[in-house]
One Martini backbone bead per residue (centre of mass of N, CA, C, O) as a GRO file, in nm:
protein
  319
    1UNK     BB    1  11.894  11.814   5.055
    2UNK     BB    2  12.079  11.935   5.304
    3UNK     BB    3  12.140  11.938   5.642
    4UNK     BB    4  12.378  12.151   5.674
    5UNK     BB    5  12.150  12.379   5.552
    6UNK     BB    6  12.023  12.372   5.801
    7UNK     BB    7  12.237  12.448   6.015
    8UNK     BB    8  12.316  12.712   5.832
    9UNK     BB    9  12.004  12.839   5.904
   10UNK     BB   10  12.042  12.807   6.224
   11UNK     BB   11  12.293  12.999   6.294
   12UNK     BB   12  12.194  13.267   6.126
   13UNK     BB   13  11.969  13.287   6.288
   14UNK     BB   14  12.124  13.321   6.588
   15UNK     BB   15  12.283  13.521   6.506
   16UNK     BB   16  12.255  13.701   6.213
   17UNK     BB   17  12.593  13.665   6.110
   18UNK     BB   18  12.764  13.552   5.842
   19UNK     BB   19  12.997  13.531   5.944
   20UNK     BB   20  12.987  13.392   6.216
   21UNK     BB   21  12.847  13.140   6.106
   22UNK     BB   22  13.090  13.051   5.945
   23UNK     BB   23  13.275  12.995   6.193
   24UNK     BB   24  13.068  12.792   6.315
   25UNK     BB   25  13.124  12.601   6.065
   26UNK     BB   26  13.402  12.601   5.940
   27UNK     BB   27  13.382  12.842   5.703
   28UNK     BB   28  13.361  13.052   5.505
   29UNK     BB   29  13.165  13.269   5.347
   30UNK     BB   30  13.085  13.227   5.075
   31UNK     BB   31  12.993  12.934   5.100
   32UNK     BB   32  12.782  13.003   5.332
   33UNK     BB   33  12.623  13.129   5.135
   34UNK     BB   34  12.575  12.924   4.880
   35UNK     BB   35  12.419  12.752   5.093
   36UNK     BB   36  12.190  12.904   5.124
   37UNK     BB   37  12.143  12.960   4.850
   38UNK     BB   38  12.028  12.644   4.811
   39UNK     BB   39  11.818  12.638   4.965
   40UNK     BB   40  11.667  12.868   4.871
   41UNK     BB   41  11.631  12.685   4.579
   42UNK     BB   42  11.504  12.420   4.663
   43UNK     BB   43  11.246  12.611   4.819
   44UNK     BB   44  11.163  12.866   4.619
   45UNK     BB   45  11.301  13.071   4.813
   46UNK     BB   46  11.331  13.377   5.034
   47UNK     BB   47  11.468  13.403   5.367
   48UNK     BB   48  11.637  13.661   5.322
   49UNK     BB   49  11.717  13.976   5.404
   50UNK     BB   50  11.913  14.156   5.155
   51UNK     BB   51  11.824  14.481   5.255
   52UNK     BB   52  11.973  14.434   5.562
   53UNK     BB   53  12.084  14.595   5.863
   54UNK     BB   54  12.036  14.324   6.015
   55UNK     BB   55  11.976  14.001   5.941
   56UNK     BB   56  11.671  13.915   5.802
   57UNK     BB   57  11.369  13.758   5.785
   58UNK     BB   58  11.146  13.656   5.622
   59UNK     BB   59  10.857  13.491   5.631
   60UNK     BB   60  10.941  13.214   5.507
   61UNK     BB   61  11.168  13.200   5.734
   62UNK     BB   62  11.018  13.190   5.991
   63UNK     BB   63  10.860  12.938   5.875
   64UNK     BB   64  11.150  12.746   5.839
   65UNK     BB   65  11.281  12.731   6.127
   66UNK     BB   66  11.059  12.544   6.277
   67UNK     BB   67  11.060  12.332   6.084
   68UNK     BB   68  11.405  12.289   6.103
   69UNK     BB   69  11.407  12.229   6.407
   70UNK     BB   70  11.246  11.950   6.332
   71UNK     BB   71  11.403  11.815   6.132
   72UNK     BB   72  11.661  11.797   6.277
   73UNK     BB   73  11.557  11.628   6.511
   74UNK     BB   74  11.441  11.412   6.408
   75UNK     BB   75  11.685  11.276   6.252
   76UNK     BB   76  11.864  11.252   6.524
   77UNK     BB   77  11.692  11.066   6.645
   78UNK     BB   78  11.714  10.823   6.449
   79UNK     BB   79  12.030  10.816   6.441
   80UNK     BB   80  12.033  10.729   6.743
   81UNK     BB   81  11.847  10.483   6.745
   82UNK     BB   82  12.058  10.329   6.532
   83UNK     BB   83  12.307  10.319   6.633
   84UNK     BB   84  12.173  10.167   6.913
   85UNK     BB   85  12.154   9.870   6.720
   86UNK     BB   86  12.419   9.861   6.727
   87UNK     BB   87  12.644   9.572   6.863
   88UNK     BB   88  12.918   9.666   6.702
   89UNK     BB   89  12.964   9.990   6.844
   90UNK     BB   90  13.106   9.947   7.132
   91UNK     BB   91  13.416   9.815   6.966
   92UNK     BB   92  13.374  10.070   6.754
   93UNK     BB   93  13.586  10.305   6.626
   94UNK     BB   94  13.491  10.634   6.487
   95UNK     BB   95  13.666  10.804   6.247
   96UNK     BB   96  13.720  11.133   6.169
   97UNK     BB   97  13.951  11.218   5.823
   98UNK     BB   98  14.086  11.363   5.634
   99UNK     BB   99  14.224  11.271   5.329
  100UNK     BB  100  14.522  11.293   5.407
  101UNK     BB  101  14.556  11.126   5.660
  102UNK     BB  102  14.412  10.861   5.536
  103UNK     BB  103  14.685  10.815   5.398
  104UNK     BB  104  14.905  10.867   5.575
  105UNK     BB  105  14.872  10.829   5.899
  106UNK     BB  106  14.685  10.627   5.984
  107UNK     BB  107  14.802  10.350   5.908
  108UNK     BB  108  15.055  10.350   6.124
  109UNK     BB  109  14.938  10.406   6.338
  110UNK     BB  110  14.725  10.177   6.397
  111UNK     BB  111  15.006   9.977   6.359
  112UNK     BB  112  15.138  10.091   6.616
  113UNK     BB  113  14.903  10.050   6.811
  114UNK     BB  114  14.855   9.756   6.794
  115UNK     BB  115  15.144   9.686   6.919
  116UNK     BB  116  15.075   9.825   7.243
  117UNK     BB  117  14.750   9.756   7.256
  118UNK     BB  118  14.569   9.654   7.035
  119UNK     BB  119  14.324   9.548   6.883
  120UNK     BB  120  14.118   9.736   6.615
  121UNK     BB  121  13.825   9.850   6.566
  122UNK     BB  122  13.726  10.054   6.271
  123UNK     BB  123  13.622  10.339   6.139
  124UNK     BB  124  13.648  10.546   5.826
  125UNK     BB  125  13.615  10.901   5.753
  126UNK     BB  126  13.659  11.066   5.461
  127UNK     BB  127  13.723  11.420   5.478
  128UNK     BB  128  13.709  11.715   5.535
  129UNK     BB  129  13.754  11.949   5.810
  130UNK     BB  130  13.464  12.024   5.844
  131UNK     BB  131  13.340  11.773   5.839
  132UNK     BB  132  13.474  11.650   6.060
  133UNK     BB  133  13.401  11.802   6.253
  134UNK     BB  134  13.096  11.798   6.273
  135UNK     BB  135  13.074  11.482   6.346
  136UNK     BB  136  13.179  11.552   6.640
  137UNK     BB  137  12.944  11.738   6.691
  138UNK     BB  138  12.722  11.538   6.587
  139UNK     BB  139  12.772  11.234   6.692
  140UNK     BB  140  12.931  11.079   6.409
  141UNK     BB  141  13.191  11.019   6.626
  142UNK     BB  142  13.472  10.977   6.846
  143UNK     BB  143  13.705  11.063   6.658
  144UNK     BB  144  13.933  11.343   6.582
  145UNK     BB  145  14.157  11.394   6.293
  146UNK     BB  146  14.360  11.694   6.269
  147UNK     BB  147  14.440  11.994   6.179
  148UNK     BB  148  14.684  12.269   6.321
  149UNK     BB  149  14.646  12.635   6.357
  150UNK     BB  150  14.647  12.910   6.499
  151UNK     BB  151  14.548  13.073   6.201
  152UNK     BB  152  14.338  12.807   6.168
  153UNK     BB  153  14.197  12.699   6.374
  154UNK     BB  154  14.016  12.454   6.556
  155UNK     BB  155  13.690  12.526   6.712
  156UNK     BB  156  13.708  12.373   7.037
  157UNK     BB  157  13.571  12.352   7.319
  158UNK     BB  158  13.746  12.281   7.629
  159UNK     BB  159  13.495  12.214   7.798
  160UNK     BB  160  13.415  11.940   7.576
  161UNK     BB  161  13.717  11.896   7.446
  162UNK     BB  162  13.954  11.717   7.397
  163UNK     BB  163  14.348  11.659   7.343
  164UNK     BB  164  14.582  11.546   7.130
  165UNK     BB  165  14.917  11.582   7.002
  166UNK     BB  166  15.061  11.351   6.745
  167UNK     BB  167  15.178  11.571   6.561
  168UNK     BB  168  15.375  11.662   6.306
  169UNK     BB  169  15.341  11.907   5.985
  170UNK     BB  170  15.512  11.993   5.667
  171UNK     BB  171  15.456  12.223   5.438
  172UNK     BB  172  15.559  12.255   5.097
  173UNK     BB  173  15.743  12.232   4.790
  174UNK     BB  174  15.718  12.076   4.485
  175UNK     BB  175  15.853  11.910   4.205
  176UNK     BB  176  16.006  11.766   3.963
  177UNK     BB  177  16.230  11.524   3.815
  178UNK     BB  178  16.498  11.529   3.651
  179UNK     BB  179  16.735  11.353   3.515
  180UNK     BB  180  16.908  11.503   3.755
  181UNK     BB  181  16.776  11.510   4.011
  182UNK     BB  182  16.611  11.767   3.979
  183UNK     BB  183  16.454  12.004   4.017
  184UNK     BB  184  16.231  12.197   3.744
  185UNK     BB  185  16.113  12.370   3.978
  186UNK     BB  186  16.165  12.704   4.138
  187UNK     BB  187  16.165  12.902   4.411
  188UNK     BB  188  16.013  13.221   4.296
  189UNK     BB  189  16.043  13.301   4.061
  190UNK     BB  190  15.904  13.536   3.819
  191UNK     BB  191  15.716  13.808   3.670
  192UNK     BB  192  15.779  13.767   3.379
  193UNK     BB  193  15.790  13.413   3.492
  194UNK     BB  194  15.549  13.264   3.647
  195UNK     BB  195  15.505  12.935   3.791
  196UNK     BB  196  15.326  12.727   3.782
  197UNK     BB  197  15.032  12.621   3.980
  198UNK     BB  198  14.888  12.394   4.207
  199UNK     BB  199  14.584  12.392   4.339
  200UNK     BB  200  14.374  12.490   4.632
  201UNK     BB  201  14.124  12.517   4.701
  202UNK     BB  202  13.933  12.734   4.908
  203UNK     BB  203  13.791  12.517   5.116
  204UNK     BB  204  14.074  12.411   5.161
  205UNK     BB  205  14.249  12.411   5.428
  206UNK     BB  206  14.549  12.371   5.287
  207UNK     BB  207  14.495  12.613   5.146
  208UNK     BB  208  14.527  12.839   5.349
  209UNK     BB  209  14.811  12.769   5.423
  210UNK     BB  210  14.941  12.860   5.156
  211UNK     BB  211  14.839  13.129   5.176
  212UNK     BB  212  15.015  13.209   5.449
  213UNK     BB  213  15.282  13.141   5.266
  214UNK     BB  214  15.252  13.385   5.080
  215UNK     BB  215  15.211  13.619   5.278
  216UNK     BB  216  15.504  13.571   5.367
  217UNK     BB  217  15.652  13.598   5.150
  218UNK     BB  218  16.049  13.613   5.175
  219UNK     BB  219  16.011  13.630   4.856
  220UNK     BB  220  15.820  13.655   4.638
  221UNK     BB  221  15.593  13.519   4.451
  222UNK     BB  222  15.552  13.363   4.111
  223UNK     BB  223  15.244  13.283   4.033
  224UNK     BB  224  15.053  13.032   3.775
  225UNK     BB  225  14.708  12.925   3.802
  226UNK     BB  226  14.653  12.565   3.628
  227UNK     BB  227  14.508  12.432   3.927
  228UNK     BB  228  14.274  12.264   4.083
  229UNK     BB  229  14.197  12.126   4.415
  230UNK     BB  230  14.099  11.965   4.780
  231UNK     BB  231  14.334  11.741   4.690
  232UNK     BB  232  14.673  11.591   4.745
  233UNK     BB  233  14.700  11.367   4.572
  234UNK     BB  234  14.625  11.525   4.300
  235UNK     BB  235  14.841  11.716   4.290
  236UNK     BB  236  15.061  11.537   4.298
  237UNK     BB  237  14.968  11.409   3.994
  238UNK     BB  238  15.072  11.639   3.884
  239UNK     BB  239  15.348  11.680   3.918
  240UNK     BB  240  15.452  11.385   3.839
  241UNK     BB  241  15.362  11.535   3.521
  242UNK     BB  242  15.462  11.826   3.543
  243UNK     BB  243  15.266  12.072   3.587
  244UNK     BB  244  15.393  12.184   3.857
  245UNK     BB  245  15.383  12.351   4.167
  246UNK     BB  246  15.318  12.255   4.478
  247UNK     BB  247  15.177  12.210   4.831
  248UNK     BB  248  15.276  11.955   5.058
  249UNK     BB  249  15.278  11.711   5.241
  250UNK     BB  250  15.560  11.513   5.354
  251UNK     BB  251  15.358  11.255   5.430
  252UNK     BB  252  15.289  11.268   5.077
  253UNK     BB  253  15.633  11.224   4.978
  254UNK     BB  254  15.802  10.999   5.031
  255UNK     BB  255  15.835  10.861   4.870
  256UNK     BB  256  15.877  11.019   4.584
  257UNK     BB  257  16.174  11.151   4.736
  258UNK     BB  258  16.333  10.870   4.734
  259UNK     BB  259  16.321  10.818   4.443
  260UNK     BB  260  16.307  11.089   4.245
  261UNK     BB  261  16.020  11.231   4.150
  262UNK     BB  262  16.011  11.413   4.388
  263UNK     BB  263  16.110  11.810   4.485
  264UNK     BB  264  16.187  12.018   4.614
  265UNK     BB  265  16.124  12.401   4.553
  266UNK     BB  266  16.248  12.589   4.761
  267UNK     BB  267  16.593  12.657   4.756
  268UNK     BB  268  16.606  12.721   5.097
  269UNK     BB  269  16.349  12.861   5.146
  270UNK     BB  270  16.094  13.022   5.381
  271UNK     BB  271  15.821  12.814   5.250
  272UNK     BB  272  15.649  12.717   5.470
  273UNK     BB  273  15.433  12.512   5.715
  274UNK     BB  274  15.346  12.410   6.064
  275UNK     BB  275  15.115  12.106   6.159
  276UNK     BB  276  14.914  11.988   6.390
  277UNK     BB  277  14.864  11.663   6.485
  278UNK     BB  278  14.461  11.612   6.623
  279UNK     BB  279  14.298  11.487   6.899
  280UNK     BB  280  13.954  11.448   6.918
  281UNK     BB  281  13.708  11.448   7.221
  282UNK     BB  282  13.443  11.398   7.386
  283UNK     BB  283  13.361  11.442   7.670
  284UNK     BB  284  13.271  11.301   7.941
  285UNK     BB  285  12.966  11.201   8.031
  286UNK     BB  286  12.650  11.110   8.210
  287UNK     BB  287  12.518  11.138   7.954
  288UNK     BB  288  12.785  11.079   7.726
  289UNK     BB  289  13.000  10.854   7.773
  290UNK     BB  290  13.084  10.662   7.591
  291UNK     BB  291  13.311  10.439   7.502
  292UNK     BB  292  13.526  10.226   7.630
  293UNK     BB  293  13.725  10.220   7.403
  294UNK     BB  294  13.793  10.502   7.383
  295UNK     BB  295  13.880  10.550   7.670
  296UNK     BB  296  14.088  10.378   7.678
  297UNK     BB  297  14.292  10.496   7.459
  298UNK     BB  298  14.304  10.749   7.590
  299UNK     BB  299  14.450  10.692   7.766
  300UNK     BB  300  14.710  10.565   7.694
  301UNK     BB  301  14.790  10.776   7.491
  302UNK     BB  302  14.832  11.016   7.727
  303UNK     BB  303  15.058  10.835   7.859
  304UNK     BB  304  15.257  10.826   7.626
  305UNK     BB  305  15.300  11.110   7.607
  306UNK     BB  306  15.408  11.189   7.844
  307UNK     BB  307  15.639  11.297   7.991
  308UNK     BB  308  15.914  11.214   8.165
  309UNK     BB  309  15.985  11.189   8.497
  310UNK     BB  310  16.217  11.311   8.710
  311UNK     BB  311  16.373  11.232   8.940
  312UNK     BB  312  16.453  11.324   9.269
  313UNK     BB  313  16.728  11.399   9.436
  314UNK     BB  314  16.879  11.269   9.711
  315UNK     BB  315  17.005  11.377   9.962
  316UNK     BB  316  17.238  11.290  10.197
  317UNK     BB  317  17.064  11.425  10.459
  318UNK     BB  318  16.817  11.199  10.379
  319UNK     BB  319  16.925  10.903  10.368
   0.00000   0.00000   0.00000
């Protein structure tokens, strides 16, 4: 059993429904149907009854939600005990950080900080940025670094947890580079010959932006789904196997393009998507105060990122 699945059906409790509950879990709702329904077969009962609308508690469901309340209440008072008994814990920040952002973007972003800051001690989990977000709202992390757009928003209420902007990234479509260094497949494909397609899973943020882009997509694209997967290194490796045509961040594509071994696939049209990436932290407070070394970082940053002030001219009349 994932502790994950007591969470998805104690909010499922407390909301009555599957919609509602999946959007604050930060999942689709098939995946999160999935989950209860893994609960359900591990624990050999039905917890929902899925014969009314609204959701209803089976029998089972009443008495394993008390149960379930109290199981996690344990785990995390553990979880909090054995973490305060780390001693290097105070000076080491804990980042939870999507799995394509800690290869292009973390190692440079540190050494980065690093010449202006100074020496970082850090932990990195790379994660999905579902389970990222988690992290951050379960007290698993310090800073939470991930992607963001309007139409796919990462939902942290703004009165617990502030956010700071670290810069941008645009989603393209990528092939192979043939002999004459020119991309081996082009969109927009043909309905007649619609071109190989590399996919990201349905629950893979990177993929939901693909999906915005397919939507938006005018002239319509044909393509042909003949792999998929959850990470965009993987889908590179496809790529520059010539196996068919990506949807990357392109600082995942970098060296790659330098090089000529992928190039752009879009031929000039506008099939991308622009995707804000955003570092956030729960806010200190009396009760959760956080360690000193991420409040020092966050002012740091605060104030580098701060546009400058320009100075107000002062009149002659005034001086």
């Amino acid at each position: 059993m994932e502790t994950k699945w007591l969470e998805d059906f104690i909010s499922l409790v407390e909301t009555n429904n599957f919609s509602r509950s999946a959007q604050l879990r930060h999942v689709t709702q098939p995946a999160f149907s999935r989950r209860i329904q893994s609960l359900e077969n591990w624990l050999g009962t039905d917890l929902i009854d899925r014969t009314t609308f609204p959701t209803r508690l089976t029998p089972a469901g009443v008495v394993f939600y008390e149960q379930a309340l109290e199981m996690l209440g344990q785990i995390n008072n553990v979880r909090e005990l054995l973490r305060h008994q780390r001693a290097a814990a105070r000076t080491t920040i804990d980042l939870a950080v999507p799995h394509t952002l800690s290869l292009t973007f973390v190692p440079k972003w540190i050494t980065g900080l690093e010449a202006e800051f100074g020496a970082i001690n850090s932990r990195l989990m790379a994660l999905n940025v579902h389970d990222a977000v988690l992290q951050l709202v379960d007290g698993g992390c310090d800073l939470l670094l991930c992607y963001h757009h309007p139409r796919q928003p990462v939902q942290l209420d703004p009165g617990r947890y502030d956010m700071l902007v670290m810069g941008r990234e645009a989603l393209r479509a990528y092939a192979r580079c043939d002999k004459a260094r020119q991309p081996e497949l082009t969109l927009p494909g043909r309905k007649a010959a619609p071109l190989p397609f590399l996919s990201y899973t349905t629950n893979a943020y990177l993929g939901r932006m693909v999906d915005l882009i397919l939507a938006d997509a005018r002239p319509a694209l044909y393509l042909d789904k003949r792999y998929e997967t959850d990470m965009a290194e993987g889908l590179k490796m496809m790529a520059l196997e010539g196996r068919g045509i990506a949807f990357l961040p392109e600082s995942a594509v970098t060296r790659e393009v330098k090089q000529k071994l992928l190039a752009r696939a879009d031929a000039g049209g506008n099939w991308e998507i622009e995707m804000e990436i955003r570092l956030y932290r729960e806010r200190p407070s009396a009760a959760r105060p956080g360690k000193p070394i991420v409040a020092h970082l966050w002012d740091f940053l605060t104030e580098r990122l701060q546009p400058p002030t320009s100075k107000r001219r002062v009149p002659a009349s005034e001086r």
